[in-house]
C-alpha positions in Angstrom: 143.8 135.9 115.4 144.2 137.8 118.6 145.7 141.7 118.9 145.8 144.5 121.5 142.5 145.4 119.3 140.6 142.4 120.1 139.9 138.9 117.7 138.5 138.0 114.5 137.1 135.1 113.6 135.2 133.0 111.0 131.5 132.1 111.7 129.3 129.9 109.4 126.0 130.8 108.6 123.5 127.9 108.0 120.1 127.4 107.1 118.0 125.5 109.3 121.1 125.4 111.3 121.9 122.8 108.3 122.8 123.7 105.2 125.8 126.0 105.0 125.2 129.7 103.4 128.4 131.5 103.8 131.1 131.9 105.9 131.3 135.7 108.1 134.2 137.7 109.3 133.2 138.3 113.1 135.8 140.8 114.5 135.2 141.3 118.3 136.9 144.7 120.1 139.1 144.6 123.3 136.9 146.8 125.9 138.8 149.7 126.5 138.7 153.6 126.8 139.0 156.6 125.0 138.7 161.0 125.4 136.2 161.7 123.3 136.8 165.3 121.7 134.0 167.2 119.8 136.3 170.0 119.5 136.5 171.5 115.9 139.9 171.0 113.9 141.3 172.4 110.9 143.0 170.0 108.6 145.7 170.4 105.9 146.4 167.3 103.8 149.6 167.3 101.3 149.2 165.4 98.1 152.0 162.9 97.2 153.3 164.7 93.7 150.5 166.7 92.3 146.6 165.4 91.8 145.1 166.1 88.1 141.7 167.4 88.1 141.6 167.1 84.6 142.5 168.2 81.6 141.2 170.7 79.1 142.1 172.8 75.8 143.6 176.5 75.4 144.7 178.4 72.2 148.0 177.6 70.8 150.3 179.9 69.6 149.1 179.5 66.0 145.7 180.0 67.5 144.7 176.6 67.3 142.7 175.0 69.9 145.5 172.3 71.8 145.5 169.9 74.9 149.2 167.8 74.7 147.6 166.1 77.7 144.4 164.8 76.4 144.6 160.9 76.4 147.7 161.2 78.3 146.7 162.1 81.5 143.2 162.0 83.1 141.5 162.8 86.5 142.8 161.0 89.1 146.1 160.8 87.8 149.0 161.5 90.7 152.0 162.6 88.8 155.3 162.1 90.9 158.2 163.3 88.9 159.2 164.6 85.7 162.2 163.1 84.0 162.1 160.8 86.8 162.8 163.9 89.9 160.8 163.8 92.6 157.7 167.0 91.9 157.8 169.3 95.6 154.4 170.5 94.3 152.1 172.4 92.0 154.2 175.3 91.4 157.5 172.9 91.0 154.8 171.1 88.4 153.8 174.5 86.7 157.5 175.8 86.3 158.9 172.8 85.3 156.6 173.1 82.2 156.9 176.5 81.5 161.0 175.6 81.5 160.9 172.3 79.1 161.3 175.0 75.8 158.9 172.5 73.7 161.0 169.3 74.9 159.5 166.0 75.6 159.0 165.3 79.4 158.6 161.5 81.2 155.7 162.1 83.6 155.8 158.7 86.3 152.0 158.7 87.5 150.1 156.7 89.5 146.4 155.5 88.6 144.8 153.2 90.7 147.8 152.6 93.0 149.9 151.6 90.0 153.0 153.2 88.6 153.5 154.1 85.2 155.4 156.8 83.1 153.9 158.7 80.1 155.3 160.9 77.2 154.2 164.4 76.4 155.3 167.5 74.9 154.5 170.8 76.3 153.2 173.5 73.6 153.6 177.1 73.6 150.2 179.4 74.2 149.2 181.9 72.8 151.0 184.2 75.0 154.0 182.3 74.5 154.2 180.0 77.6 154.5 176.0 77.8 151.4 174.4 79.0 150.2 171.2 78.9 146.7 171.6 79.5 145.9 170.4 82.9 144.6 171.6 86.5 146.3 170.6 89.0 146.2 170.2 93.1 148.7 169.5 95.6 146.6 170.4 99.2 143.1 169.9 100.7 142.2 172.0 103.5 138.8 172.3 105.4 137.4 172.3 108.9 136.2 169.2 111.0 135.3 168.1 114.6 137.7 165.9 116.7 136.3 162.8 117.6 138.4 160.9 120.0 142.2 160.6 121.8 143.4 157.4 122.9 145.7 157.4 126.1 148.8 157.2 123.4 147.9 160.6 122.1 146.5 158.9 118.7 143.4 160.4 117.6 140.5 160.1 115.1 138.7 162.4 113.4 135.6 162.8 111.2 134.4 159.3 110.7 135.3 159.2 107.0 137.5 160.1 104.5 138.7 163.1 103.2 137.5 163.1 99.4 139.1 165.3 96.7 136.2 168.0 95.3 136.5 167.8 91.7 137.0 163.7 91.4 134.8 162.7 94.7 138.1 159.9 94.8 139.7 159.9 98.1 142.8 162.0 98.8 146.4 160.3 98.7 148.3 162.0 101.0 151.7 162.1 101.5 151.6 164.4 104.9 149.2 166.1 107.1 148.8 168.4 109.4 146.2 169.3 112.8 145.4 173.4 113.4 143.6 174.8 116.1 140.5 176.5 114.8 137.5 178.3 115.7 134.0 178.4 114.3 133.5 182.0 112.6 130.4 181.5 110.8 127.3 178.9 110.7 125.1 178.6 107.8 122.2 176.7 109.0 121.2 173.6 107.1 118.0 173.5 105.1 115.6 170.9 102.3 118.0 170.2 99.4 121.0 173.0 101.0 122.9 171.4 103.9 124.2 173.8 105.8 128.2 174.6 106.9 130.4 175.7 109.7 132.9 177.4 108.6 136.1 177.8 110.7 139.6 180.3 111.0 142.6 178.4 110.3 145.7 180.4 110.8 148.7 178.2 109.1 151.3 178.9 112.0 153.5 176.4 114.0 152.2 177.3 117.1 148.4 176.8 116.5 149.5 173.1 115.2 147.7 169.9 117.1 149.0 166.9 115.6 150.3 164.9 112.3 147.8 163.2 110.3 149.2 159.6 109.0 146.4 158.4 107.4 143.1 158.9 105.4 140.8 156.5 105.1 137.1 155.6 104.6 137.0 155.6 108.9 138.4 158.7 109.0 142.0 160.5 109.7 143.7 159.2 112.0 147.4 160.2 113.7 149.1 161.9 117.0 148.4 164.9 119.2 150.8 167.1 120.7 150.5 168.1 124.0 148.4 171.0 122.8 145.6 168.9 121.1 145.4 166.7 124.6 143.6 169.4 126.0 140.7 168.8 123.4 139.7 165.9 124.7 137.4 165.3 127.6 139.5 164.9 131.5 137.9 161.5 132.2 138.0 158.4 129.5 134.6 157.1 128.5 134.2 153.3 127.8 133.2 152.3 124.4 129.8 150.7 123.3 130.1 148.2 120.5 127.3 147.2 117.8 125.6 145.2 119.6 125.0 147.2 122.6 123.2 149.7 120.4 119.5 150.6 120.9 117.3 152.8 119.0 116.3 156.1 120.6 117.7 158.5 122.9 121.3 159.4 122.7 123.5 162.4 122.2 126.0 163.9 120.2 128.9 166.2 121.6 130.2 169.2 119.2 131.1 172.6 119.6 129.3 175.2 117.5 128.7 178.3 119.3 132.3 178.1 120.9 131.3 175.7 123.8 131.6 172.3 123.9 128.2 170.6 124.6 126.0 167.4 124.4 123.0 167.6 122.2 119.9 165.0 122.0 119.5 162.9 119.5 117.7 160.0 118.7 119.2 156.7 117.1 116.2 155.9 114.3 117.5 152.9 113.0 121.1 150.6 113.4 122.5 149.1 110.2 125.0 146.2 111.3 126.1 145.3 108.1 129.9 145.8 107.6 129.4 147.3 103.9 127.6 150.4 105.5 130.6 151.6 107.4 130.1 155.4 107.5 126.5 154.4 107.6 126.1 152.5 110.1 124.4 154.2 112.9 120.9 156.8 111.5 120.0 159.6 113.5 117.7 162.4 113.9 118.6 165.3 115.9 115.7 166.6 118.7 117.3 168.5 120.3 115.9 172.4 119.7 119.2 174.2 120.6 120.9 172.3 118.1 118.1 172.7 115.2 118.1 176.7 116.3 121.7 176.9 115.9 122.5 174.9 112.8 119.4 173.5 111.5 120.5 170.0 112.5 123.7 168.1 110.9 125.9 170.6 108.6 129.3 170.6 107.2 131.9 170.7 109.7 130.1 168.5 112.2 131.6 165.1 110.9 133.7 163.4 113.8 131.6 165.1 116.6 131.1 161.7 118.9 127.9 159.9 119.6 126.9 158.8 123.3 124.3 156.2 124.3 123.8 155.1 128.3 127.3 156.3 128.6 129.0 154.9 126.4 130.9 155.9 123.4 129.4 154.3 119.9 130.1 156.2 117.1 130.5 159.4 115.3 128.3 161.5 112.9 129.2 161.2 109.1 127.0 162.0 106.9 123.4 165.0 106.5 120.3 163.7 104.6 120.5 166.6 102.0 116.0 167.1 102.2 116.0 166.9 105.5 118.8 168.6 107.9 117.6 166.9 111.1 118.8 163.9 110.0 122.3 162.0 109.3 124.4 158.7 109.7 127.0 157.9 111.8 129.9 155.5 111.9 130.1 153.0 114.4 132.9 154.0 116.9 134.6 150.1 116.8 135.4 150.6 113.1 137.1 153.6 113.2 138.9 151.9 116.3 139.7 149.1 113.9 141.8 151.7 112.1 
């Protein structure tokens, strides 16, 4: 099967060159170029309907301890309309509650990417309003680092997915949205504490970079504006596939002091296996600006892009919570695969 991506193919494993083992999806990429980034981003990510974090008891108006929702709902749940309209969000969720005087209500979830509608009956606390007895989200917000923009204006970002806090599942999202942003704050990265960047995300229209249209496991993915074109690099950088991968020296480029810089690294170990896919690539970070600055790898780094012999391979992911100075990173043909 042949794209504008590249082909996939079967290949048969054998032993001995003999006797058959199993049978291997080979995907091969189409060489091309891409602006890598390392600029940070913030991100806003809408939920479709509203996201149930779960679900928990509170004092009835007879002063008996009630949950209408236990059994009913549980985390995970998406609920998308009540009485079968369309939720705009949390406060639509909360109000339409604290409305239904005692009545019945169809909730039409979705669990596990299937739709369903339950049956419940709001009960009065004991200050006299409807409740249900769930918490609820509708958002995620937070701050990442740009990895790459194609010559389309698409771009990806962080290298994994955007997880919700409370139920580690990753975020359905009916809409997104890219902000300019700038690194306030660094809390350097320490044994069992990894450490965070934390960024200033003002919610205005003309600080916006892009539409996010997906999250996924490789990352977020969507367009720029003209704005967010200026984040990545003025000259394209060919990629470097799996296989083209070495251990040792190699660098990373992020921005954490407010300039955009390389940093050395070194590539400790390469993990070609296609179930690994945010963990493909280990690291270590060597280079003593870095480890002054942040302690290594925190929060707020994910996305920023890794370069070996001039080429573009991957992006970091993930911190090794003992030990600061050392992470994973994706390789940079799966999030391309995206």
């Amino acid at each position: 099967m042949t794209s504008d991506t590249g082909t996939s193919y079967e290949m048969q494993l054998r032993f001995l060159g003999i006797i058959p083992l199993k049978t291997v999806q080979m995907q091969t990429v189409a060489e091309q170029e891409v602006f890598v980034s390392g600029k940070p981003i913030g991100i806003y990510l809408k939920t479709p309907g509203v996201l149930v974090i779960d679900t928990g008891m509170f004092t009835g108006s007879s002063g008996e301890s009630v949950c209408p929702a236990e059994g009913i709902l549980q985390s995970g749940d998406y609920v998308m309309q009540i009485n079968h309209t369309d939720l705009e969000g949390k406060k639509d969720f909360v109000n339409r509650i604290k409305n239904s005087n005692g009545e019945q209500m169809i909730l039409t979830i979705q669990r596990n990417g299937e739709m369903s509608e339950v049956r419940l009956t709001p009960l009065q606390c004991e200050e006299g309003v409807y409740k249900i007895g769930v918490w609820v989200r509708d958002n995620s917000q937070g701050v990442g680092t740009m990895t790459y923009i194609d010559s389309q204006g698409n771009f990806g970002a962080l290298g994994h997915g955007i997880n919700d806090v409370d139920t580690s599942n990753l975020m359905k999202m009916n809409d997104g949205t890219l902000y300019q942003t700038e690194i306030i704050s660094i809390q350097k990265g320490t044994a069992g504490h990894p450490g965070e960047m934390t960024g200033m995300i003002v919610y205005s229209d003309d600080r916006i970079l892009g539409d996010i249209t997906s999250n996924s496991v490789r990352g977020i993915f969507g367009k720029c504006n003209d704005k967010a074109l200026a984040l990545g690099t003025e000259e394209a950088m060919p990629i470097g596939l799996k296989q083209e991968i070495r251990k040792g020296p190699a660098q990373i480029l992020c921005t954490v002091d407010g300039t955009t810089r390389y940093y050395d690294i070194e590539i400790t170990d390469i993990h070609l296996d296609h179930d690994n896919v945010n963990r493909g690539i280990e690291l270590k970070v060597t280079d003593s600006d870095l480890i002054a600055l942040t302690g290594g790898i925190v929060q707020g780094m994910s996305g920023a892009p890794i370069i070996q012999n001039g080429k573009f391979v991957g992006a970091v992911t993930h911190v090794l919570v003992q030990d600061s100075t050392r992470g994973y990173g994706i390789f940079i043909e799966n999030m391309l695969e995206q």
